[in-house]
N, C-alpha and C positions, 0 to 999 in steps of 0.2 A: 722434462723432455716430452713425455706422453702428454702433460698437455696442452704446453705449444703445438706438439703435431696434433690434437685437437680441434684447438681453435682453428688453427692453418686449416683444417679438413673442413672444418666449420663455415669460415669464412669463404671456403672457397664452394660450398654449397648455397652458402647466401647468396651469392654473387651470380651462381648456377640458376637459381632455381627461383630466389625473392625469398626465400623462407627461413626464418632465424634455427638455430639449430641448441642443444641443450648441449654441453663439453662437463662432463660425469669422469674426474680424473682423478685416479687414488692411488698413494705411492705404493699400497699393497697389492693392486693389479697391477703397475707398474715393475713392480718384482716377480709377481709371477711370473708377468709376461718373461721378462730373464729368464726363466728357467723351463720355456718351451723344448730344448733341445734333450734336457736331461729327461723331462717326461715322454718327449717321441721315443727314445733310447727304452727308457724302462718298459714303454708299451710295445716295443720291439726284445723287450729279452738283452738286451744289449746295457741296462743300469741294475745294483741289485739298489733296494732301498737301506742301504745301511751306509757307511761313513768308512772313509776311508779304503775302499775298495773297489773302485769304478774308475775309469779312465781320463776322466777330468780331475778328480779329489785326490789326488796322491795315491792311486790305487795299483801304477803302474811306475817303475822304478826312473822310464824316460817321459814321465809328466810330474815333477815335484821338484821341491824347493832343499838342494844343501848346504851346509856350512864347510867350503874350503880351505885349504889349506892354511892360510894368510888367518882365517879366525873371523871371515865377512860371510855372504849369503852369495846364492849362483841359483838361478829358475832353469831347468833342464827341462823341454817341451818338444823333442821332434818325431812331434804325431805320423808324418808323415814316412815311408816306409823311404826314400831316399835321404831328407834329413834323420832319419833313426840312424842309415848306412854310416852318414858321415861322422854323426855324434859315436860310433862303437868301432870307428877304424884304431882307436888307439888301443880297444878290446879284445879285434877279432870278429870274426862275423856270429852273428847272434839270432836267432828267431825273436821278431819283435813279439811275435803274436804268442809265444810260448811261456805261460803263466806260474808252469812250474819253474820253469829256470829263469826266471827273472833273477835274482840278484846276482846272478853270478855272472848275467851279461853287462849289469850296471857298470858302467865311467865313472867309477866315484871319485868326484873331486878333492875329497879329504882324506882319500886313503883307507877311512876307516874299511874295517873289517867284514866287507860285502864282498869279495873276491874277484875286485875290479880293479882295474890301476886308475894311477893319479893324472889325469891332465894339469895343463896348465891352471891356474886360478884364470877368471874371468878378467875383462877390463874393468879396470876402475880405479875412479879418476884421476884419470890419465895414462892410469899404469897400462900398458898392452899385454894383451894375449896370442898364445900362438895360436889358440882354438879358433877354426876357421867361423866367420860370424854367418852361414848359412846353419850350422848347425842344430840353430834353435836354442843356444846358449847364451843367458844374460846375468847380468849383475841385480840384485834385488839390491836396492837403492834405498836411503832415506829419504823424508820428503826435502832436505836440505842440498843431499846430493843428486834428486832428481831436480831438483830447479835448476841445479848447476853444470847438469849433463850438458855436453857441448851439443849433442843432437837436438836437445827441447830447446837450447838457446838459441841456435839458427831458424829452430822454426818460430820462435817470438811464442812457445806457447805458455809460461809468465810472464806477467805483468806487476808493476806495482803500482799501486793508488794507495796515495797519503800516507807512502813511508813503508806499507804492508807487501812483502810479495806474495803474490797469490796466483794459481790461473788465471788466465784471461781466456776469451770465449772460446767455447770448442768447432765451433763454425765459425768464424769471420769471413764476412762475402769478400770476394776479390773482386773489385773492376779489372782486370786484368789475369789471364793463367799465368802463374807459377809465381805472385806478387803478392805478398802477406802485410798489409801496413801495420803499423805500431798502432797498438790501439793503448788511448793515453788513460782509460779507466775512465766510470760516470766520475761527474760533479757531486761534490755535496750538496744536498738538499735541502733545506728546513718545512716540516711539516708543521701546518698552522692546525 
């Protein structure tokens, strides 16, 4: 991706200017770049540098990943202080920001022994939930049951080529808004 948007920056400085341009792309700056938000945070007082304890890494009990009821997985994520509201209505009302009482505001989905009650298990495949989907509540998927989620399937975003199902592109141009075509996979190629 960084260095597509390279050459694209590239090219389109040739095209500016007459002047060819050098595209210096590494998947190790590439990943840095990823983790721009966790270093503004840390240089803000706001990450500690350890594991496990920070707002993004399972550091807070409504940003992590449980096993429900049923014996499948469920990602709990609502950062935001009205999805946090909706996700702790089965709770009672909770201070998101309040570090010490974290587990006891927790919606544990499997009941275990965090001094939260049980919601529904999430959907999954097919099955429904009463858990409202603004919540910030989803099913942690295999990669078998994510190809076969009915959401990615309407959006056509696998494909298969030569028998293999796989993603297919993450940007497809549209000639048209809200029009996704089938994209049929490259050709095989023979290199001489």
């Amino acid at each position: 991706m960084y260095l597509v948007m390279g050459v694209l920056a590239a090219l389109f400085e040739a095209g500016r200017s007459g002047r060819g341009q050098v595209v210096d792309a590494a998947i190790v700056d590439g990943a840095a770049s990823l983790t721009t938000l966790m270093h503004g945070m840390l240089a803000a007082g706001q990450w500690r540098d350890q594991r496990g304890v920070n707002l993004l890494d399972t550091g807070v009990p409504w940003y992590d990943v449980y096993q429900t009821s049923d014996g499948q997985w469920m990602a709990a994520g609502p950062l935001e202080p009205k999805f946090f509201a909706e996700f702790m209505t089965p709770a009672g009302p909770a201070a998101q920001g309040n570090r010490a009482g974290r587990p006891a505001c927790l919606a544990d989905p499997a009941g275990a022994d965090r001094g939260g009650v049980s919601p529904p298990a999430p959907a999954r495949s097919g099955r429904k939930s009463s858990r409202a989907p603004t919540a910030c509540v989803a099913p942690v998927l295999s990669l078998t049951e994510a190809a076969d989620h009915p959401h990615l399937a309407a959006r056509g975003t696998f494909t298969e080529v030569a028998g293999v199902r796989q993603p297919g592109p993450a940007t497809p141009l549209q000639p048209d808004p809200g029009s996704r075509p089938k994209v049929p996979g490259p050709a095989r190629r023979t290199h001489l």
